[in-house]
Every structure is written in C-alpha cells, then in structure tokens.
N, C-alpha and C positions, 0 to 999 in steps of 0.2 A: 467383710473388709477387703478381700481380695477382687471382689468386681467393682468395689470405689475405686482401688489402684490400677485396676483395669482400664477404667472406663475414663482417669485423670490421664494414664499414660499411650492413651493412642486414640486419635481428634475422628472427631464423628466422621461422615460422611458429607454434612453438611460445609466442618468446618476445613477440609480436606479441597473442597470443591471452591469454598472460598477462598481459601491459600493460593490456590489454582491461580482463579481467575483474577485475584489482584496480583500475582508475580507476573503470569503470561500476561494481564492486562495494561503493564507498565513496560513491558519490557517491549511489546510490542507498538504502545503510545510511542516511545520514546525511538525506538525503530523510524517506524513508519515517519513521526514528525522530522527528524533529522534528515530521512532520504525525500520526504517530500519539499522543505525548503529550499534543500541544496537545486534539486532539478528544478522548483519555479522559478531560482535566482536566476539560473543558467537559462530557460525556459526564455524569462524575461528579458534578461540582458541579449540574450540571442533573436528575440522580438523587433526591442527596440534599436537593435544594432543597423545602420544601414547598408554595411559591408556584405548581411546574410543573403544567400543567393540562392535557398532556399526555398519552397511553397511552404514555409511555413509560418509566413504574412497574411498568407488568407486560404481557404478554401479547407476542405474536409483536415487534413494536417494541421491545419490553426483550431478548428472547432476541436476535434480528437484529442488532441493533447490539452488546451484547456481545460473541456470534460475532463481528461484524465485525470487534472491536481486539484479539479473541482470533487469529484467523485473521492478521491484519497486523499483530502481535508477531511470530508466526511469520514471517512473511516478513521483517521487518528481520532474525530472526536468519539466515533463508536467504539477504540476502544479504553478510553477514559471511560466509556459507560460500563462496561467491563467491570473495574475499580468499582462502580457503583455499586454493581449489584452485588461485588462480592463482600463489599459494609450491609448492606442489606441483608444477605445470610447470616454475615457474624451478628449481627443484634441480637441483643437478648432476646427482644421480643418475639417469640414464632409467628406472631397474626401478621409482621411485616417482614419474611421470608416468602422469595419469590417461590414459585414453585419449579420442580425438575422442569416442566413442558415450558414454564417461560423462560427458564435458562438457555433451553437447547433453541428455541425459537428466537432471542437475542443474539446467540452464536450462527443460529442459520442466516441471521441477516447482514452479520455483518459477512459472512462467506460473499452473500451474494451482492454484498455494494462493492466488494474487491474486486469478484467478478466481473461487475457491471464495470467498472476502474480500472481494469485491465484489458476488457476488450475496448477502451476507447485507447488506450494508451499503445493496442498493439495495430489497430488503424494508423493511429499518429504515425508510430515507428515505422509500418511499410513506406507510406506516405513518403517518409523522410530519409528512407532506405533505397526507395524507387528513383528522389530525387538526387541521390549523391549519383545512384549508378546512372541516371541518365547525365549528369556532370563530365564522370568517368569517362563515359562510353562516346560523348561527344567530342574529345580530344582526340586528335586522329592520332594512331601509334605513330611515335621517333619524329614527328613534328614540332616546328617551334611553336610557341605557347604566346599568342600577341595579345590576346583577352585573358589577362589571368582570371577575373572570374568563373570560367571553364572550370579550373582547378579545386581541389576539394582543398578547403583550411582549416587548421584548426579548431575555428569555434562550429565549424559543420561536426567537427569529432564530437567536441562539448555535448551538442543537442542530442545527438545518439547517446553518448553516454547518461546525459536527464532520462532517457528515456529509458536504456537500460535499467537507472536505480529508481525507476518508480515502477517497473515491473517487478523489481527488487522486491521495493516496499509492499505489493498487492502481492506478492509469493507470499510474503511474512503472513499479512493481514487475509488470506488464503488458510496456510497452514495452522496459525495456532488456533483461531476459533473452531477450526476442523477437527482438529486434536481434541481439542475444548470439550466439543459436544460429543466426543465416543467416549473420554474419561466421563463425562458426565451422565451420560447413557448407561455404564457401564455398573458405576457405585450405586 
C-alpha cells in the first residue's frame, strides 16, 4: 500500500519532464511571440517610413534583420512544438511517447534556429549600429546642423531597440531549451 502512495504522490519522470516542457514551452511561446511582433512592427514601420536614414532599406542590414524575425517566427512556432511533445508524454498510451534522444534532439534544434536567429539579428544590429555612428561621426563638433538628416532621431533609437528585444527573445529561445535538455539528460 505504501509504494501505491508513493508512486500517486510524486509524478514519474516522464510526467515531470512533461510539466517541464509545457510550462517553459508556453512561457517561452508567449515571450518570444510578444518581443517578436513588437520589433517586426517597429522593424516595418521603420522600413516603410521615408524619414529613415538608415541602410536599413537595403543591403546586408535589410536582409539580417529580415532573417532575424524570419528565423524567430520559427522559433515561436518551435516552441509551441514544445507543448506538443509534452501532450505526447502525458498520453496514456507509451507506444506514442517520444523517446529521451528525441526530446533532447527537438531542444537541440530549437538552441540552434535561435542561434542561427541571433547571429542574423546581431549582423543587422552592427549594420545599424555602424550606421548611427557614421551619422554621429559626420556632424562636425559645436557646428550648425543645416541637414538635419545628419542627426540621429528618434525612430533610428526604435530600430536599435527592435533589435535589442529580438536578441532578447533568441537569449529566451537560447536558454530554456538549453535548460530543457540538461533537466532532460539529467532524470
């Protein structure tokens, strides 16, 4: 009687790992979707803005940061796949639980589409970081300013900041799969 109460009062390892990966798997969906729309909006509206004075109308800075929300779309959808798998452990049935090696190989991929996500997005940001300072650097010091364009505004901050919070969201989509697969390795 006592290993029935045992075995009622503390969740296998299976169902342990599922818990897991449907809380960090939501919690991370919900992360990542949020910091990724916010930066496409800004992303876009800084696009389509004709005030931006930017390279980031075209060339490696336009491609880079596209990939970036291109690459971290994907990963929000990878980690609703997350969720999936960890209904797929709970199931009663055992013949459709994944197995340990395809868990930790779902979490190794999604490491590396953030990776892949984040080294386009920190392209973009030099990109975009080279072109404020050449802005900057153009202005001669204690001169009058007769092209404001020269001047960095505003929405030049915006686009840095997009670009901050989708390094953001690829740290997140980094860390918990990472996490993920040593709890997982682990039990």
């Amino acid at each position: 009687m006592s290993s029935y109460l045992e075995s009622k009062s503390y969740p296998s390892e299976r169902q342990q790992t599922a818990s897991l990966l449907k809380y960090f798997g939501w919690s991370g969906f919900w992360i990542q979707l949020v910091l990724t729309v916010v930066s496409a909006l800004i992303l876009g509206f800084a696009i389509l803005s004709p005030g931006l004075n930017l390279n980031l109308k075209s060339g490696v800075g336009l491609l880079s940061v596209i990939g970036g929300v291109a690459v971290l779309s994907f990963s929000v959808y990878w980690f609703f796949n997350y969720v999936r798998f960890a209904r797929q452990l709970e199931a009663p049935e055992p013949s459709i639980h994944p197995s340990r090696k395809e868990t930790i190989q779902v979490l190794e991929l999604g490491v590396l589409v953030n990776l892949a996500a984040m080294l386009l997005t920190l392209v973009g940001t030099e990109a975009i970081v080279g072109a404020l300072l050449l802005k900057t650097l153009s202005v001669p010091q204690g001169a009058a300013v007769y092209r404001t364009g020269q001047l960095i505004e505003p929405l030049d901050i915006f686009v840095v900041q997009a670009n901050v919070s989708m390094i953001v969201a690829q740290f997140v989509g980094i860390g918990i799969p990472f996490w993920l697969a040593s709890r997982v390795e682990h039990h």
